[in-house]
Every structure is written in structure tokens, then in C-alpha cells.
N, C-alpha and C positions, 0 to 999 in steps of 0.2 A: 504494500500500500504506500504512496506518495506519501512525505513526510510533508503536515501543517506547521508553519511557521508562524506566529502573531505576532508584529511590528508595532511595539505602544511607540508614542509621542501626542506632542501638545495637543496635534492638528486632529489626528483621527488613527481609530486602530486599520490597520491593512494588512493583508493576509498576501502571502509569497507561497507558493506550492513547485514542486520540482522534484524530479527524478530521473532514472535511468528507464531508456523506452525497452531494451531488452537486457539482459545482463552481458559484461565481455566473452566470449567464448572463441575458441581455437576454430570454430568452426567459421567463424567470421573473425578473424580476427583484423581487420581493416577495414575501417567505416568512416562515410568520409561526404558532407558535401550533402545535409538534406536541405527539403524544401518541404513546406507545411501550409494549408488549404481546409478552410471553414466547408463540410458539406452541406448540402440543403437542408438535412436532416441535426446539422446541430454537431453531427460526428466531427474529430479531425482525422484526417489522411496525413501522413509525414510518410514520404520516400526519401532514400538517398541509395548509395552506390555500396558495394562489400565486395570482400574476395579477400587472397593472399597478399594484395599492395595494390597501390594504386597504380590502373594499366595494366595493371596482368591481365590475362586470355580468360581469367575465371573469373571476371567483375562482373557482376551482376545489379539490375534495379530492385531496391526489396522495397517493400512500404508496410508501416504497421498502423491501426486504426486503435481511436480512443472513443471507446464508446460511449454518448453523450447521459445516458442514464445513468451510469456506471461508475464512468471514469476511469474503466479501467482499459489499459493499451493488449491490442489482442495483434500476433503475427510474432516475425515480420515472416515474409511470404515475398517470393519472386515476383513482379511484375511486370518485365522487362528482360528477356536474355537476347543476345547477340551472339551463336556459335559461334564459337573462340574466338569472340573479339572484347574489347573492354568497353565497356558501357558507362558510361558517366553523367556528371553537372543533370541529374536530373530536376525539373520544372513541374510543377501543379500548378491547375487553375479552372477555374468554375466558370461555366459563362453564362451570358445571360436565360438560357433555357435550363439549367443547370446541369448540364453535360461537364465532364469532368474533363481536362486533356492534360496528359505528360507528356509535355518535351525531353528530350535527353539526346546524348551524341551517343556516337559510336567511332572507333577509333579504327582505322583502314589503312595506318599507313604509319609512320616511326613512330608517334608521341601525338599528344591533342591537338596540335595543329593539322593532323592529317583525319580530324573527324569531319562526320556525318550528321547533320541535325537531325533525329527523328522526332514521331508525334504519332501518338495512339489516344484513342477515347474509349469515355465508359459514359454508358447511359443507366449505372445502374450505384452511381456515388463508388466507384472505383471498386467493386466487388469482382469484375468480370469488365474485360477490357479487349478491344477491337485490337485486327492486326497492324503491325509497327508499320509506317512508311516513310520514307526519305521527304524532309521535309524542306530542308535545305542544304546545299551541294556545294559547298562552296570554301575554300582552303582556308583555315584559321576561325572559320564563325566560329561561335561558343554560346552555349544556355547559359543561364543561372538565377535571373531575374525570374519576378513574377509579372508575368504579362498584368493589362491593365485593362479595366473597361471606361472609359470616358464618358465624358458626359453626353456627349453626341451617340452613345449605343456604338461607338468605333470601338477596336480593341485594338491597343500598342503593344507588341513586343519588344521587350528591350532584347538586345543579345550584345556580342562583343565580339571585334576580330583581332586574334590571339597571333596572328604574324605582325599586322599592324601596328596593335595595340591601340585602340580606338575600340570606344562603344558604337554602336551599330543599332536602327532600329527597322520593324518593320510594321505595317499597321494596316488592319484589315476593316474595309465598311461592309462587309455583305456576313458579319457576322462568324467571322471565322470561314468559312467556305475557300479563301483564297485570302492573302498578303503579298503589301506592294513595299518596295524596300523603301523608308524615309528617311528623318535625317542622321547626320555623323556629327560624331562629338570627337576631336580632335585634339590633342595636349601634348607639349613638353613638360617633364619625360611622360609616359604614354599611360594610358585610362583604361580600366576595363569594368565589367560588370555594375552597370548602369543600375542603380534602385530609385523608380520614379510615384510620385503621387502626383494627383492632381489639388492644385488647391480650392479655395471657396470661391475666386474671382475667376475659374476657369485655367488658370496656364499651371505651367508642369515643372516641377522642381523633379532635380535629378543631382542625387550624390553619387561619386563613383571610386572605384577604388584605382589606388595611386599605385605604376607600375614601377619598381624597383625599393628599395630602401635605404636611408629613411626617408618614410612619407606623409604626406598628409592628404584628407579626404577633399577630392575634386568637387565641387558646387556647379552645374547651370542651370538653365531653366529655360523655357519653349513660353511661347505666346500664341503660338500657329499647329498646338495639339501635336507637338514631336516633329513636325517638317522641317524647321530650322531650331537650333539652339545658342543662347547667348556663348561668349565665349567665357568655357570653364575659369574657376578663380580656386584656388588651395582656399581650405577654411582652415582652421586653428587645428582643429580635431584631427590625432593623429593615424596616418594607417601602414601596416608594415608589409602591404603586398598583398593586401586578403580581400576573402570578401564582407561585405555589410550588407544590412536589410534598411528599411525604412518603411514606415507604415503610419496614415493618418488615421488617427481616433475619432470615435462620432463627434465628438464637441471638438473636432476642427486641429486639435493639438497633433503635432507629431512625435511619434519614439524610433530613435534609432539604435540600432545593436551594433555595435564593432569593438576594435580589438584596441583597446585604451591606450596604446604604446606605437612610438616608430619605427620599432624592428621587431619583434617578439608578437603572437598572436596567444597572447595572454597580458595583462588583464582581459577577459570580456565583459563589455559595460553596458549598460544603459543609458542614453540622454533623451529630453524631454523638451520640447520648443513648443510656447506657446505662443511667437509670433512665427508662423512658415518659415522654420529653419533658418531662419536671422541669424538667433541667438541660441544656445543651448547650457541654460543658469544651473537646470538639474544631469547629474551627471552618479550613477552609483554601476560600480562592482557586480558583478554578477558571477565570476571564478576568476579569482586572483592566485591560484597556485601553480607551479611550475608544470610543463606542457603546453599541449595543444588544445583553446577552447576556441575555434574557429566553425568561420560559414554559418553564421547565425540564419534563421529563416523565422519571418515575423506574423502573425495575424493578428487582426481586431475584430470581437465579436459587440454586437448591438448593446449589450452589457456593459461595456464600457472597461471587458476583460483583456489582456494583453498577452499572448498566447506566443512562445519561443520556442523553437527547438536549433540542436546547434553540435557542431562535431565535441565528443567529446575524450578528448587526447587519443584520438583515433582509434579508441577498442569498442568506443557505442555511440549511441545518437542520446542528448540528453534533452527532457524537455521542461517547461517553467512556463509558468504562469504567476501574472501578476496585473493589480492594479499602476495607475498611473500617481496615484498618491504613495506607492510603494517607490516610487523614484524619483518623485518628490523630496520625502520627507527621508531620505537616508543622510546616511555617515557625510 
């Protein structure tokens, strides 16, 4: 059972909840790089990638489910294989009809720059899932974002080109059925894995992460719904080559997950902007101990809950939930 935390102070009590989604075992012993998705039904879905290392012939998509009555995390279970090829950076996301889709690569050739984008669907909140197909072909593209749906009923995909190193987007009006490629975000030294919201006024804030180290996390933002983007700015907030989430809460505030430091992917932290990512006043810890707590992946449910899950030193997927007065009112 998830261990309850209760967080006194002046303001209000908050409760922080957190666990391991399966135990370490030999049998997966490398885990690496999930993504986490509200179903219709209230459920969460969290995929990521396993096998003997990362890139080996035996990497496979698992995904485990948290059942919304329950709470309790039931799998993990293959959803994705690739005959002896490595499977990675996989992607969830709901769309407007509530059909589920994962993105994920496939690696065809020396290392991730020689993958394959693919994309399968479930019409059944990810229990049972259609066949994989090539969804984009093209040397260096990369998953890892969570696509978006706009306000216009458009859907933006972010992705990233890994020869490059540039974020990359694509965005589809006919509801997912097809995507046309939009615009490039471009930076010295170079960007990848784009994490975008939309705000209250309509335009698109996008953090990215900063390629090489030490670094810090890239800021721009669209006014033409992803077609063009201003030019990237370093914000203060450090990053050491990884990836980050970002996700807007019902009352308009954002939380971002990354990795507190400019070289090291430990601390993982939380911050908190009540003005669109201007500023970010609240700032707390979430594993400060030695290792790997990277690839955070974010949700927001109606409740006003703040749902994490996140590599955890590469022997399991961990996940955490919390309010936004919980990163608030910390240390």
C-alpha cells in the first residue's frame, strides 16, 4: 500500500502520496523514460521502456494501470514489442473522442538517431491496443512530449530532432487522422524535448531541455498555435541534459518537474508559477538522494490533484501525487 504523508503548516494541512509502481527485479532490470495519461474513466495508464539496458534488442513498451477505485497499480504488461529491435521514449494521450494513442520509436539503425516514430491506438482506455504503424520516417525525430489539444479542437505534437538538436512540431486539424509538420524551435547550444501548455489568452508557452552540460531550461512561446515561435531565452532554472514535464492546473497555475541541478539528474523538484511561467517563487524537492530520478511525466486531474510519475534510478518507474499547496508550502 502507498505510504500517507500529512504536511502540517500555518497555511493548511496537504497530503503527498508516493510509491514504487512495480518492485526492482532482475527481470526488468532497466527502466527508463515513462509517460503518464488521465483515462476517461478516472484510471491512470503510465508506460515506459524495460529490458537489459537501454537499446538493447530486448527493450520493450510495458505500461501498468492505477485503478481509480482502488488505487491500486495493477501490471506492468507489454504493450508494444519490436522483434529484436529497441523500442523507446514512449508517449500517451487521450483525444478528444477518448481514444487513447502511444507514440514510441523504434531503433533501425546504430543508436536513436536511426529511429522510427511509431503510433498505435486503443478504443478501449488502453486494455487492448490496435497494430503499430510507422508514423514518422525521418532520421533523428524523437517522442517524448505529450501531444496537446488546443483550443481550436487542433492537436500539436511536440517531438524533437536528435541529429539536429532542435525541437520539432507537428499538428493535426482533422482530429488526428493525419499531421502536417509546423514550426522549429532552434538554439545555441541545441534544445530538445519540447513541454508545451497552452495559456488563458490562447498562445503556447514551451520549456525545453538544454543540450549539453551545464545547462539551463530553454523558455519560448507561439502566438500562431505552434506555427512560429519567439526566439528561445535560458530561464534561471537549471537543467543537466534531461528531460522535464510541464502541466497547467484548473485554476490556470503551472507545475513543472525537473532535475534541480546543472549537471547531475538528481535533485528532482517541483516548481509552481502563478503568473504563466514568468516566475517560479515555489520550488521543493521531491528525491534529493544520490542516483538517477529523471524523465519526470506530469498530469492534472479536475480535482485540483497533481499526479507524477518519473525514472527511478533506473530499477523502477516511481509515482507521486500531490496537491499544489504541497509545493507551496515546503522547506
Amino acid at each position: 500500500m502507498p505510504a500517507l504523508f500529512l504536511v502540517l503548516s500555518l497555511a493548511a494541512v496537504t497530503a503527498f502520496q508516493s510509491e514504487l509502481i512495480f518492485p526492482p527485479s532482475p527481470q526488468l532490470p532497466s527502466n527508463h523514460a515513462s509517460t503518464l495519461a488521465v483515462m476517461p474513466n478516472g484510471d491512470l495508464l503510465c508506460a515506459w521502456y524495460a529490458g537489459r539496458r537501454e537499446g538493447s534488442r530486448d527493450v520493450k513498451i510495458y505500461a501498468s494501470r492505477r485503478d481509480a477505485q482502488s488505487g491500486r497499480w495493477f501490471g506492468p504488461e507489454v504493450i508494444a514489442d519490436t522483434p529484436d529491435r529497441s523500442d523507446g521514449n514512449p508517449v500517451l494521450f487521450v483525444d478528444q473522442r477518448g481514444q487513447v494513442w502511444l507514440f514510441f520509436v523504434t531503433i533501425y539503425g546504430l543508436n536513436w538517431q536511426w529511429a522510427r516514430i511509431k503510433v498505435q491506438t486503443s478504443a478501449d482506455r488502453g486494455r487492448t491496443w490496435g497494430l503499430a504503424r510507422i508514423f514518422r520516417e525521418r532520421r533523428g525525430w524523437m517522442t517524448r512530449s505529450h501531444p496537446l489539444v488546443l483550443g481550436d479542437g487542433r492537436i500539436l505534437l511536440p517531438l524533437y530532432n536528435e541529429v539536429r538538436m532542435r525541437s520539432v512540431f507537428m499538428v493535426s486539424n482533422d482530429r488526428g487522422a493525419s499531421f502536417q509538420p509546423a514550426g522549429v524551435i532552434k538554439t545555441r547550444p541545441g534544445n530538445l524535448q519540447p513541454s508545451v501548455v497552452q495559456l488563458a489568452d490562447g498562445s503556447l508557452l514551451a520549456l525545453l531541455r538544454h543540450h549539453r552540460k551545464p545547462g539551463r531550461i530553454w523558455r519560448t512561446s507561439s502566438t500562431d498555435q505552434g506555427r512560429t515561435w519567439s526566439p528561445a531565452e535560458l530561464t534561471s532554472l537549471p537543467n543537466p541534459d534531461a528531460g522535464l514535464d510541464l502541466v497547467r492546473l484548473p485554476n490556470g497555475h503551472l507545475v513543472l518537474a525537473f532535475n534541480n541541478s546543472p549537471t547531475r539528474r538528481t535533485p528532482l523538484s517541483l516548481a509552481l508559477s502563478e503568473d504563466d511561467g514568468r516566475t517560479w517563487p515555489f520550488i521543493r524537492d521531491l528525491e534529493t538522494g544520490p542516483g538517477e530520478f529523471s524523465y519526470p511525466s506530469l498530469a492534472a486531474t479536475a480535482d485540483g490533484a497533481i499526479h507524477l510519475t518519473y525514472t527511478w534510478k533506473r530499477k523502477s518507474i516511481k509515482y507521486a501525487t500531490m496537491t499544489e499547496d504541497w509545493i507551496r508550502n515546503g522547506p
